[in-house]
ZAKESE-62670 format. One record per residue: residue number from 1; residue in one letter; z, y, x of N, C-alpha, C in turn. Coordinates in steps of 0.1 Angstrom, whole numbers. Example, Ala and Ser with C-alpha at 12.3 -4.5 7.8 and 13.67 -1.06 7.14 Angstrom:
BEGIN
REC:resi:resn:n.pz:n.py:n.px:ca.pz:ca.py:ca.px:c.pz:c.py:c.px
REC:1:A:78:-57:132:78:-45:123:78:-33:132
REC:2:S:71:-22:128:71:-11:137:79:0:129
This chain:
BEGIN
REC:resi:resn:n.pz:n.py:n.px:ca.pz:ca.py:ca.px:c.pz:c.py:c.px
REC:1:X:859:1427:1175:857:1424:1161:858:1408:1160
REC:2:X:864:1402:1155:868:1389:1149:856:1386:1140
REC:3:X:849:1377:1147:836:1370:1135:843:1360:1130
REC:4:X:844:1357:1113:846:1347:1102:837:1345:1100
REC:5:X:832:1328:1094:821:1325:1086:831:1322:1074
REC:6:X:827:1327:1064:828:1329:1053:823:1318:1041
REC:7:X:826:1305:1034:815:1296:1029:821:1296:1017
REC:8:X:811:1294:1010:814:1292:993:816:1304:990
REC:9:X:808:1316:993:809:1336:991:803:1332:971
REC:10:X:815:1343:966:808:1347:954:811:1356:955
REC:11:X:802:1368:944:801:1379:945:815:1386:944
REC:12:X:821:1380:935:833:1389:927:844:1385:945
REC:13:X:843:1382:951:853:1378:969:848:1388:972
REC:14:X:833:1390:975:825:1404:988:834:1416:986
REC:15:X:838:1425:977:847:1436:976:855:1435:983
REC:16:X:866:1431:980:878:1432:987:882:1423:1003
REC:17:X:873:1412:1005:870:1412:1018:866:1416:1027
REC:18:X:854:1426:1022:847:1435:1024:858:1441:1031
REC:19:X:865:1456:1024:872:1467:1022:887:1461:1035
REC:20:X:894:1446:1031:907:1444:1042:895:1444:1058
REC:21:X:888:1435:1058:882:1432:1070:879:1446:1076
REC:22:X:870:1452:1074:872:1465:1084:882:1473:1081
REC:23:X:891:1473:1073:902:1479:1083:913:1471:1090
REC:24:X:911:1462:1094:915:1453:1108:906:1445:1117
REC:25:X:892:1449:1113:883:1448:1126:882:1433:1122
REC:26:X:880:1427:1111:874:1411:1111:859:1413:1102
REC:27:X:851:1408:1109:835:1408:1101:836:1393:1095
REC:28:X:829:1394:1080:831:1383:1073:814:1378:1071
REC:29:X:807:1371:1078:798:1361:1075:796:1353:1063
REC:30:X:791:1360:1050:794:1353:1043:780:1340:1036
REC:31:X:786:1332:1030:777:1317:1032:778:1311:1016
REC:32:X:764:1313:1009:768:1306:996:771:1294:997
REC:33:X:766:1288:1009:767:1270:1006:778:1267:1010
REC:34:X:788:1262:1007:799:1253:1007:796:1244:1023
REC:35:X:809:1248:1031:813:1241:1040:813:1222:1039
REC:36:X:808:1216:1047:804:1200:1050:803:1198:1062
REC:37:X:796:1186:1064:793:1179:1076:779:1185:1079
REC:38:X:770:1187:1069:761:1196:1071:753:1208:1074
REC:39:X:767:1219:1067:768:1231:1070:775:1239:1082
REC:40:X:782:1231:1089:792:1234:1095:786:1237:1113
REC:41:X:773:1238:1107:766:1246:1123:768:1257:1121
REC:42:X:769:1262:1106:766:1277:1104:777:1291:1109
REC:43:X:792:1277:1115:800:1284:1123:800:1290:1136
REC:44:X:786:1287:1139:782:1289:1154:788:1304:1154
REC:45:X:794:1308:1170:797:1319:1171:813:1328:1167
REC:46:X:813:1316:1156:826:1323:1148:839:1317:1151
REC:47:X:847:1331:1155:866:1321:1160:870:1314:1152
REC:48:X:868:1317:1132:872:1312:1122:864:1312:1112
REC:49:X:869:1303:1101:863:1300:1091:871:1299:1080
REC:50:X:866:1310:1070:873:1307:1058:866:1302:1045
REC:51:X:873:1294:1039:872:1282:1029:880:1283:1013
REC:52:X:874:1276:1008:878:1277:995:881:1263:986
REC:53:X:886:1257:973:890:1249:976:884:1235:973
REC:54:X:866:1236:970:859:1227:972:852:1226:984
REC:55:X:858:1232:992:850:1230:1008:856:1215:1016
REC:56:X:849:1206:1020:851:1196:1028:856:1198:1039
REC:57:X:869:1201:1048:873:1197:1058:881:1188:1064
REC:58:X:870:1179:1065:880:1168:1066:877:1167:1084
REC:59:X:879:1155:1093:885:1151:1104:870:1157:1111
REC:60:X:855:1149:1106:845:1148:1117:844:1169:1112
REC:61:X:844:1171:1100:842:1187:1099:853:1194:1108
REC:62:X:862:1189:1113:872:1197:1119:868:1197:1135
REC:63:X:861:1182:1137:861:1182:1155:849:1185:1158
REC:64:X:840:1187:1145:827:1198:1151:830:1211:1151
REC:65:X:840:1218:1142:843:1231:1143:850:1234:1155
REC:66:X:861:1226:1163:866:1225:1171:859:1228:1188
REC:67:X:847:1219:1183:835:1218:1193:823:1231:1196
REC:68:X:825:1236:1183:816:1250:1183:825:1261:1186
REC:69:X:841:1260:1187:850:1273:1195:856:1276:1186
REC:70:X:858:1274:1171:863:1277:1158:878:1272:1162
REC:71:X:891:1288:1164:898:1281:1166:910:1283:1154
REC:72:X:906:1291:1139:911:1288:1125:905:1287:1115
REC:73:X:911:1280:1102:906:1275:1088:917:1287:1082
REC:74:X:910:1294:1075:917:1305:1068:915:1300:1053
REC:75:X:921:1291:1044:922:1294:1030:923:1305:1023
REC:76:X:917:1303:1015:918:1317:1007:920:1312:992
REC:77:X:934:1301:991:933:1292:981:953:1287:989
REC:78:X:958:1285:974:973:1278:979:971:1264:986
REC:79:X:965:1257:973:958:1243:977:954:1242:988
REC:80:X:959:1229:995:947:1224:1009:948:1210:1012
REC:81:X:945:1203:994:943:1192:999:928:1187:1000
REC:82:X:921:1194:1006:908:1189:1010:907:1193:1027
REC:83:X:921:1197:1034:921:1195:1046:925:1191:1050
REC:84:X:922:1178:1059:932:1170:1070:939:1178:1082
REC:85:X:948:1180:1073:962:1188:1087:961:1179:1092
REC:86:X:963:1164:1096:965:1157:1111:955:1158:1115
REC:87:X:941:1156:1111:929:1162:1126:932:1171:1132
REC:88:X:936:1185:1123:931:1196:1129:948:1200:1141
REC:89:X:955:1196:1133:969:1196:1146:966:1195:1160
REC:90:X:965:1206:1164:967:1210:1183:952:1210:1186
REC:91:X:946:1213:1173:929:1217:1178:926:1232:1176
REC:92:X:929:1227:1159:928:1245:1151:935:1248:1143
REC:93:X:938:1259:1142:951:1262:1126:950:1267:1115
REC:94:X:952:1264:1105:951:1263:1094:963:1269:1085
REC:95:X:956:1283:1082:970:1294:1069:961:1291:1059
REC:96:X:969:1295:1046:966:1298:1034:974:1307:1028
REC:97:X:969:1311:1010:973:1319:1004:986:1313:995
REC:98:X:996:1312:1001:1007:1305:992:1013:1309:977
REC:99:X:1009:1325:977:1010:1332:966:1003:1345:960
REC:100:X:994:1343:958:981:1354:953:987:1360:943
REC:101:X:991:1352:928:991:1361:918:997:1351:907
REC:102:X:1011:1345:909:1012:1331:897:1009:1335:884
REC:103:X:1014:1347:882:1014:1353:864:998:1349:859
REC:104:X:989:1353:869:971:1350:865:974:1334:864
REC:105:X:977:1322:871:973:1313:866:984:1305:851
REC:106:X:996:1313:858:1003:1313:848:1002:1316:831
REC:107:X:997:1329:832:992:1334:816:980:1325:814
REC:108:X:972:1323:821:957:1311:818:961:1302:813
REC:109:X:972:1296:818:977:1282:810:980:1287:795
REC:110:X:988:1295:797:993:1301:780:982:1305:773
REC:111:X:972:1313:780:959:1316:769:950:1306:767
REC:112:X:951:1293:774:944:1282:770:954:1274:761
REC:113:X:964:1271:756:972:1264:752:974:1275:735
REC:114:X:974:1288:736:972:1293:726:959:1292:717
REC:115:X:948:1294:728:937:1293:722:930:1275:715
REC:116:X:937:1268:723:936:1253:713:942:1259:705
REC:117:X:953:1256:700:968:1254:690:964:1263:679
REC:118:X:957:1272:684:954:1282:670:939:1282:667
REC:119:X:931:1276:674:918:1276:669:907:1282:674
REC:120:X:915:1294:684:906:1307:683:896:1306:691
REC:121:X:887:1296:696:878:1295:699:866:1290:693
REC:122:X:872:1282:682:863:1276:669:861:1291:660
REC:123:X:878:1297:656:871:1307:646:859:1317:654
REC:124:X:864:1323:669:853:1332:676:837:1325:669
REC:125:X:839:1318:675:819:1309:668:815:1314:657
REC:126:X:826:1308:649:822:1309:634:818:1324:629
REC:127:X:830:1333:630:828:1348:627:814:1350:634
REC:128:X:814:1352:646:800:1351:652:785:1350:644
REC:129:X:788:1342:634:777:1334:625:781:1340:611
REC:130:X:788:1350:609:801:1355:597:806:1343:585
REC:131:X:806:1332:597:815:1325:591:828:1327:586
REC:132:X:835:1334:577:851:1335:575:856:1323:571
REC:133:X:852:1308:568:862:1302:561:875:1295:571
REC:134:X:881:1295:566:894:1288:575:894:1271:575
REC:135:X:886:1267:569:891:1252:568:888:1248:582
REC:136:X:898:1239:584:898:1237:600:903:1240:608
REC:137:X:907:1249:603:916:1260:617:930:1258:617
REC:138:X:941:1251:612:950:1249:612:954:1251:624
REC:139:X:964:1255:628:973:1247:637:991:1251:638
REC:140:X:998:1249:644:1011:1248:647:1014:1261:651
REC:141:X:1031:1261:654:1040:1267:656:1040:1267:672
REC:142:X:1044:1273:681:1048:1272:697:1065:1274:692
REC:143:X:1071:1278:685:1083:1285:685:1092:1269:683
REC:144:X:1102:1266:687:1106:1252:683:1103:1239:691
REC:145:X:1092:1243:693:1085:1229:702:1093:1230:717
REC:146:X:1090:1213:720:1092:1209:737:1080:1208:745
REC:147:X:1086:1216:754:1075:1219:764:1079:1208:780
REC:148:X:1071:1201:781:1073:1195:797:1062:1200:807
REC:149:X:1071:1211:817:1067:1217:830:1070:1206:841
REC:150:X:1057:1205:849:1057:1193:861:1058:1202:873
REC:151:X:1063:1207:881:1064:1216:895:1066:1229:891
REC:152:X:1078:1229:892:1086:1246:890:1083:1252:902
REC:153:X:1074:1252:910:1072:1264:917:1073:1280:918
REC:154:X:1065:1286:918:1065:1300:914:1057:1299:902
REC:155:X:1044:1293:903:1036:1296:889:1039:1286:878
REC:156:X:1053:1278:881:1055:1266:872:1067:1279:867
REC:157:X:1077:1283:873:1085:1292:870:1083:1300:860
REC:158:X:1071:1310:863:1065:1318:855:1061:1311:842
REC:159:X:1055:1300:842:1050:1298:828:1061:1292:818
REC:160:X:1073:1287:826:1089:1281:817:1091:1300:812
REC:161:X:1091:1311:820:1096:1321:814:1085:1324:803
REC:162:X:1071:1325:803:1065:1326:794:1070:1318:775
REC:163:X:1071:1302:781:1074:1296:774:1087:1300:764
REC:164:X:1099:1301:773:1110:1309:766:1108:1319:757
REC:165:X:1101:1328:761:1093:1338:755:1091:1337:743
REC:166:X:1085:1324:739:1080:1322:728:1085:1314:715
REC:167:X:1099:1312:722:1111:1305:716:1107:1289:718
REC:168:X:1105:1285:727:1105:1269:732:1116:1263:736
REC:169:X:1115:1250:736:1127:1243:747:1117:1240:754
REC:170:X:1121:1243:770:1119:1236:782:1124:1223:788
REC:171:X:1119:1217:793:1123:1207:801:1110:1207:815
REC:172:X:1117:1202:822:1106:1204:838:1113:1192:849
REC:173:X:1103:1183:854:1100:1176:862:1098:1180:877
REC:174:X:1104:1183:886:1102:1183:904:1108:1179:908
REC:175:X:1102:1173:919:1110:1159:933:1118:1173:940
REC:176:X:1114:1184:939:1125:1191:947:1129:1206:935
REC:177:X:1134:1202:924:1145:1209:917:1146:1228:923
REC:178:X:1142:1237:915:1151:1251:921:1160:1254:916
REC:179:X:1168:1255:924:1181:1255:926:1187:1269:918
REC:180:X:1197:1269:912:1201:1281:902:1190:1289:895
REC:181:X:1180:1277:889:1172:1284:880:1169:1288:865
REC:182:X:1183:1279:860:1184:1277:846:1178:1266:842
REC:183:X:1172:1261:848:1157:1254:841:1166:1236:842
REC:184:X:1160:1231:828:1166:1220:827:1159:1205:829
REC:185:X:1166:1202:837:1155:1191:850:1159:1178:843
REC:186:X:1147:1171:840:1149:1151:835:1140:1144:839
REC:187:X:1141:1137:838:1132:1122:847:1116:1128:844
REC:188:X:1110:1122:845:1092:1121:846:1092:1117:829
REC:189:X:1097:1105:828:1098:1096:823:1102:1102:805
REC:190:X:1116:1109:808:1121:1113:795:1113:1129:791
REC:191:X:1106:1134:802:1095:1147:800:1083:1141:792
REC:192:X:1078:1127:796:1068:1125:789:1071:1120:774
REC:193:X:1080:1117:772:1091:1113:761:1093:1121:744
REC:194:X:1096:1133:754:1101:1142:749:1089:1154:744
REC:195:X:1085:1156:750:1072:1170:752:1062:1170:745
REC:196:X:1060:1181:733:1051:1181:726:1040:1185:733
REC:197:X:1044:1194:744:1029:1205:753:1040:1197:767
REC:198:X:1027:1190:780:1029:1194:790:1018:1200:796
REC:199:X:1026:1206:808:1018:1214:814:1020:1213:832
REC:200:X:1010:1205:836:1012:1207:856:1009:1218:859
REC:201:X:1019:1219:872:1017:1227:881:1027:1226:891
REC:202:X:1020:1213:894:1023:1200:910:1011:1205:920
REC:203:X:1013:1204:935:1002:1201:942:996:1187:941
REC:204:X:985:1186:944:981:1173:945:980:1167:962
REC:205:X:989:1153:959:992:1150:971:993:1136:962
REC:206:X:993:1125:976:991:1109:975:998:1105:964
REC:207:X:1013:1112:962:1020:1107:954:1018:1113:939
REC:208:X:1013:1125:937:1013:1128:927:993:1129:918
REC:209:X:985:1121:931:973:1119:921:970:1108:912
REC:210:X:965:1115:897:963:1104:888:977:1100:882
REC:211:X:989:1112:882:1003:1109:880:998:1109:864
REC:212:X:990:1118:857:985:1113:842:979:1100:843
REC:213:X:983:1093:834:973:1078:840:976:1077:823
REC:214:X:968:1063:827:970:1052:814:988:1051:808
REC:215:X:992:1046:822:1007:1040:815:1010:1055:813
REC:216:X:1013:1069:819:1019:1080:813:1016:1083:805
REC:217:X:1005:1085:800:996:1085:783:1008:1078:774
REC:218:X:1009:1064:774:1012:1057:767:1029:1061:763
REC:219:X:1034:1069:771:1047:1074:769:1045:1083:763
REC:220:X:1037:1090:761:1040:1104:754:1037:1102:739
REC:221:X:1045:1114:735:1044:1113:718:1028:1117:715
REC:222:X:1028:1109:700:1013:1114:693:1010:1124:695
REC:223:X:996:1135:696:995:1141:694:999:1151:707
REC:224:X:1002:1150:715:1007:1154:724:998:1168:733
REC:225:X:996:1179:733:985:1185:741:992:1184:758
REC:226:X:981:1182:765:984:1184:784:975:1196:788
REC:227:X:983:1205:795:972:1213:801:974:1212:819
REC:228:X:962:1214:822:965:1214:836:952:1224:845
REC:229:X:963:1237:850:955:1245:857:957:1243:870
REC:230:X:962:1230:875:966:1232:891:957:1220:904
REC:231:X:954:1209:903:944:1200:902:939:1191:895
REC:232:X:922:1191:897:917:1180:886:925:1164:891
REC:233:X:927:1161:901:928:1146:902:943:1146:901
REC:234:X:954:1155:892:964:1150:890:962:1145:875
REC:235:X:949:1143:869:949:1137:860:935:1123:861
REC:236:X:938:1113:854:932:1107:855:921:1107:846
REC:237:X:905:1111:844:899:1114:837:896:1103:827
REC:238:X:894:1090:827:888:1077:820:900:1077:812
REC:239:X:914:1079:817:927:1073:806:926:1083:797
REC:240:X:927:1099:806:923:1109:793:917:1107:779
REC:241:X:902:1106:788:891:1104:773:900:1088:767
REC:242:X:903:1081:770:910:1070:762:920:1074:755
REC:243:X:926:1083:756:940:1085:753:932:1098:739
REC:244:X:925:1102:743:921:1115:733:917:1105:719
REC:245:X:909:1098:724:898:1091:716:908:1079:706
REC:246:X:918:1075:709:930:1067:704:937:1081:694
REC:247:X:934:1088:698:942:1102:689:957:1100:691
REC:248:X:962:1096:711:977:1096:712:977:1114:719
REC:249:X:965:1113:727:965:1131:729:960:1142:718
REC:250:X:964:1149:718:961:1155:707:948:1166:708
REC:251:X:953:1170:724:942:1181:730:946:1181:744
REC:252:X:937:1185:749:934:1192:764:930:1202:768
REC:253:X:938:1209:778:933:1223:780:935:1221:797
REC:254:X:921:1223:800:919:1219:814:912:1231:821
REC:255:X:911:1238:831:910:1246:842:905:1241:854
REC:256:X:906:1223:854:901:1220:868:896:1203:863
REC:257:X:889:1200:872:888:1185:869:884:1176:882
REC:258:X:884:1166:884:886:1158:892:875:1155:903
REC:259:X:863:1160:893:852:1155:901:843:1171:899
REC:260:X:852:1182:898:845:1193:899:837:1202:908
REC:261:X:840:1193:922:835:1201:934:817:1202:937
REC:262:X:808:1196:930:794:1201:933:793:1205:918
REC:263:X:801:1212:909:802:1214:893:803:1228:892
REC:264:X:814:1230:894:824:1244:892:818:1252:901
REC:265:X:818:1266:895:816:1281:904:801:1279:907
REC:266:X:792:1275:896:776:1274:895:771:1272:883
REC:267:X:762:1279:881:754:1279:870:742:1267:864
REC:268:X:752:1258:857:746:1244:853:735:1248:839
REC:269:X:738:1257:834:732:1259:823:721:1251:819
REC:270:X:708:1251:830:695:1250:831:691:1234:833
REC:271:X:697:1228:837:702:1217:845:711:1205:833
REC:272:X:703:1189:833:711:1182:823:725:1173:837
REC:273:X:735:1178:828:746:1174:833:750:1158:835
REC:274:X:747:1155:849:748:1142:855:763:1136:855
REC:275:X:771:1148:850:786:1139:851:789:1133:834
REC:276:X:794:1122:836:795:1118:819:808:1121:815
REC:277:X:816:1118:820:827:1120:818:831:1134:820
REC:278:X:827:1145:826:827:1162:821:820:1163:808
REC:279:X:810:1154:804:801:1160:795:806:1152:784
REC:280:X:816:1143:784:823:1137:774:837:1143:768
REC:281:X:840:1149:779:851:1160:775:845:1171:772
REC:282:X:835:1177:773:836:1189:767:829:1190:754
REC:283:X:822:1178:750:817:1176:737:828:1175:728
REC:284:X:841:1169:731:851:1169:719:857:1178:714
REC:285:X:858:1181:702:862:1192:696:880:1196:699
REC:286:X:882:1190:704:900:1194:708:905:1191:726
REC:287:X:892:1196:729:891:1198:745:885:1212:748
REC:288:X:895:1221:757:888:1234:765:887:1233:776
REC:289:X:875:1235:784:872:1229:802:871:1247:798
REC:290:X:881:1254:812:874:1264:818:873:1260:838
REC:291:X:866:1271:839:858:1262:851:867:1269:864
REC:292:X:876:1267:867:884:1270:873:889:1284:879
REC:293:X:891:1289:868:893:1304:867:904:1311:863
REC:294:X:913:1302:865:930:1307:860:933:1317:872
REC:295:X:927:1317:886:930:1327:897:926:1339:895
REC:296:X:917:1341:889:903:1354:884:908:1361:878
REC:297:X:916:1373:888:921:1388:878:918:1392:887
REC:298:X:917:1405:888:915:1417:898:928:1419:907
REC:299:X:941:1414:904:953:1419:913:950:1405:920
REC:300:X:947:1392:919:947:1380:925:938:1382:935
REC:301:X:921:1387:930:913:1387:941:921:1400:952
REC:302:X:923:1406:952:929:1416:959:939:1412:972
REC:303:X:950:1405:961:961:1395:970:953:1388:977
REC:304:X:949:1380:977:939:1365:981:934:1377:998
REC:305:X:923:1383:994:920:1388:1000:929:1396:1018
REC:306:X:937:1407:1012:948:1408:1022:954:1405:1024
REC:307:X:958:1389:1019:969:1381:1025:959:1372:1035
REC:308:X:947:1368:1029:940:1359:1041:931:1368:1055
REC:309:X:932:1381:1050:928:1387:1065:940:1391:1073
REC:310:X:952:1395:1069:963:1390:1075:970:1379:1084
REC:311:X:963:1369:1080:965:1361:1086:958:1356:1098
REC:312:X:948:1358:1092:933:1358:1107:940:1367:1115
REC:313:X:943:1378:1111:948:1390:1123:954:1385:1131
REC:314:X:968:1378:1124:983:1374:1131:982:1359:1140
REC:315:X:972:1353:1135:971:1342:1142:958:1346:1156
REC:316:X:948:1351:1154:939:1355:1160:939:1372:1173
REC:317:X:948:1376:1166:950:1382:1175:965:1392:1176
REC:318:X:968:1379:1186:981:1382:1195:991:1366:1189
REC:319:X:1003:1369:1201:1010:1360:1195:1023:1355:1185
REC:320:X:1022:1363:1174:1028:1368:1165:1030:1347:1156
REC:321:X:1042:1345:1151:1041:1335:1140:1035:1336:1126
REC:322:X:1026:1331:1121:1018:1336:1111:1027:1323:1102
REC:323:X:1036:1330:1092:1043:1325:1080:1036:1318:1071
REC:324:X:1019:1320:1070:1012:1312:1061:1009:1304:1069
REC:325:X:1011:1295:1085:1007:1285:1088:1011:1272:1081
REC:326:X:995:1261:1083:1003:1248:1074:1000:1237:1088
REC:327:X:1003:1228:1083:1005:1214:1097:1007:1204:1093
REC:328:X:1008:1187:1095:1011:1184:1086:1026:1176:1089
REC:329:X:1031:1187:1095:1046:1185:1098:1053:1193:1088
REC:330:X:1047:1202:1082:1050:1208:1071:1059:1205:1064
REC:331:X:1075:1210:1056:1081:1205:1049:1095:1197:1056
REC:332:X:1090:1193:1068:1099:1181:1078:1106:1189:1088
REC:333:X:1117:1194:1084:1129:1205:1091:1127:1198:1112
REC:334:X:1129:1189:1106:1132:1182:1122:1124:1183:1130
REC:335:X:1107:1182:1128:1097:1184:1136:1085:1191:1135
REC:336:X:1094:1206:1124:1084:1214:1119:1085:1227:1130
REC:337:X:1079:1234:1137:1083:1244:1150:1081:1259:1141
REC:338:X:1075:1257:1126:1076:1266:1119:1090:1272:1116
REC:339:X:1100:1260:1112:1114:1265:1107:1120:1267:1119
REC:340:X:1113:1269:1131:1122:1275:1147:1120:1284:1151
REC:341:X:1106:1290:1137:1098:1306:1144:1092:1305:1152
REC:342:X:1085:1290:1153:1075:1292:1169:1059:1286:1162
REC:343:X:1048:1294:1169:1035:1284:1163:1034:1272:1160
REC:344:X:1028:1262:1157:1027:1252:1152:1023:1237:1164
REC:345:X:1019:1248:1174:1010:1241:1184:1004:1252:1191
C-alpha cells in the first residue's frame, strides 16, 4: 500500500480520492493544514505527498521531504509555480494535473464576465429584498465586442470558442501560438489596444508576473473589463485598484488573487479581514472576487483525482514513464529525457 500525505484536504477531494486510491492500493493521509516548513514532518513515513496550489514547496520544504524518504510531490493542480523544480531535480519527482476539466474553468470565466456585464449579481440581492427596480442594472451587448485571450492553451481555447459563440471578435496573445487554430494572434501590445474584455489564461512564470501592471492598464481602452481565472500575481493588484478607481477599468472579474494563499479555501466570515487590498476590491461595486473556484465541478474533482493517483501508481510503482512528470528542463527539447521517453532522473 503506497502511503500519501495528503495537505490542504477539503471535504468535497475525500470522495473521489477516497474511491481511485483503493482501487490501486494508495492510502491517502489526509491533512487540513497546508504543506510548509512547518508542517512538513507530517510526511513522516510517507513515499509521497500530494499538494495543492497554495502549498509551499519550495527548496528547504523539498530537502526535508527528501530527508524523511518522500520520494514524490503529486499535484493535484495544472499550476506548479509554488514548486522549485531545480531543488527537487534528482531528489524527488514532481507530476501534475495538466488537464482536469478546461470547460469548468473555462465556462467560470464566462459566468463571471456575464454576471458583471449584466448585473446579475446586484439584481439577485435586490429581488432577494423584492427589490424589482432596474435602475442600475444596465449593461452591454457581448455580441460585437473584442475580446483579448492571453494563453491559448486548452482552457484559453475553450473560452475563444465560447466567445465565438456569442458572436465576438477574438484576438489572443501567446509566446507559443497553436498552430492551425483559426485563432487570430497580435502583439500584447495591440490586444491591449484593441479589447474591450480581456481575459488570462497564461501560467504564471518570471516573465509573465504582474504582466497587468500600471503601464498595461494605461494601454487599454476605457472602460475595459479583465478577468482572470488562472493566477493571482499575473495581475498587479495596487495598479488594478488604480486603474478601477481612475474609471480606465471598467470591471473585474477575478477567481484568484495574488496574495490569496492564507485567504482562499477558508472561512473568513467571523474574522476582520487583514488584507487591504482584497478588502478594497471586493467593496467596489464593479468587482467579483470568487475564491478560487473555477475548478469546482463534479467531472473536474473526478479527473483531478484519477489522473493524480495515476500518476503516484506509474511513478511509484514500477518503471513506467509517467507523462505528467515536470522538471525544470521542461519545455527544453535538448535536455528534456521526457521528449526521449525516459524518467527525468
Amino acid at each position: 500500500m503506497i502511503q500519501i500525505a495528503f495537505y490542504d484536504a477539503k471535504a468535497y477531494d475525500k470522495p473521489s480520492f477516497e474511491k481511485y486510491g483503493a482501487e490501486q492500493g494508495v492510502c491517502f493521509r489526509f491533512l487540513e493544514t497546508k504543506l510548509n516548513e512547518d508542517t512538513v514532518e507530517l510526511a513522516r513515513d510517507c513515499q509521497g505527498v500530494c499538494v495543492f496550489v497554495n502549498d509551499t514547496v519550495s527548496a528547504p520544504v523539498i530537502e526535508r521531504l527528501y530527508e524523511l524518504g518522500v520520494r514524490l510531490i503529486a499535484l493535484r493542480s495544472a499550476g506548479y509555480n509554488n514548486v522549485d523544480l531545480s531543488a527537487a531535480f534528482g531528489k524527488i519527482h514532481v507530476v501534475h494535473v495538466p488537464a482536469y476539466s478546461p470547460y469548468a474553468v473555462a465556462e467560470h470565466a464566462m459566468a463571471l464576465l456575464l454576471t458583471s456585464v449584466r448585473r446579475i449579481h446586484k439584481a439577485y440581492n435586490r429581488t432577494r429584498e423584492f427589490n424589482f427596480s432596474l435602475s442600475g442594472l444596465t449593461g452591454f451587448d457581448l455580441h460585437g465586442k473584442t475580446v483579448g485571450v492571453i494563453g491559448t492553451g486548452k482552457i484559453g481555447r475553450i473560452f475563444v470558442d465560447i466567445c465565438r459563440g456569442f458572436g465576438m471578435k477574438v484576438l489572443a496573445y501567446d509566446a507559443f501560438p497553436a498552430k492551425d487554430s483559426g485563432i487570430e494572434y497580435v502583439s500584447l501590445e495591440e490586444l491591449f489596444e484593441s479589447s474591450h474584455i480581456i481575459s488570462l489564461h497564461c501560467p504564471l512564470t518570471e516573465d509573465t508576473r504582474h504582466m497587468i501592471n500600471a503601464a498595461a492598464i494605461e494601454k487599454m481602452r476605457k472602460g475595459v473589463v479583465i478577468i482572470n481565472t488562472s493566477r493571482g500575481a499575473l495581475v498587479d493588484t495596487e495598479a488594478l485598484l488604480k486603474g478601477i478607481k481612475a474609471r480606465k477599468v471598467g470591471a473585474a472579474c477575478l477567481d484568484v488573487y495574488e496574495e490569496e494563499g492564507d485567504i482562499f479555501f477558508e472561512d473568513r466570515s467571523g474574522h476582520i479581514l487583514n488584507d487591504e487590498q482584497l478588502a478594497r476590491l471586493i467593496s467596489m461595486p464593479n468587482v467579483i472576487v470568487t475564491s478560487h473556484q473555477a475548478f469546482l465541478t463534479e467531472e473536474a474533482l473526478n479527473n483531478i483525482a484519477q489522473t493524480t493517483v495515476n500518476n503516484i501508481v506509474t511513478c511509484l510503482n514500477g518503471d513506467g514513464v509517467c507523462q505528467n512528470e515536470l522538471c525544470y528542463h521542461c519545455g527544453n527539447i535538448q535536455s528534456c529525457k521526457k521528449e526521449r521517453k525516459e524518467k527525468c532522473f
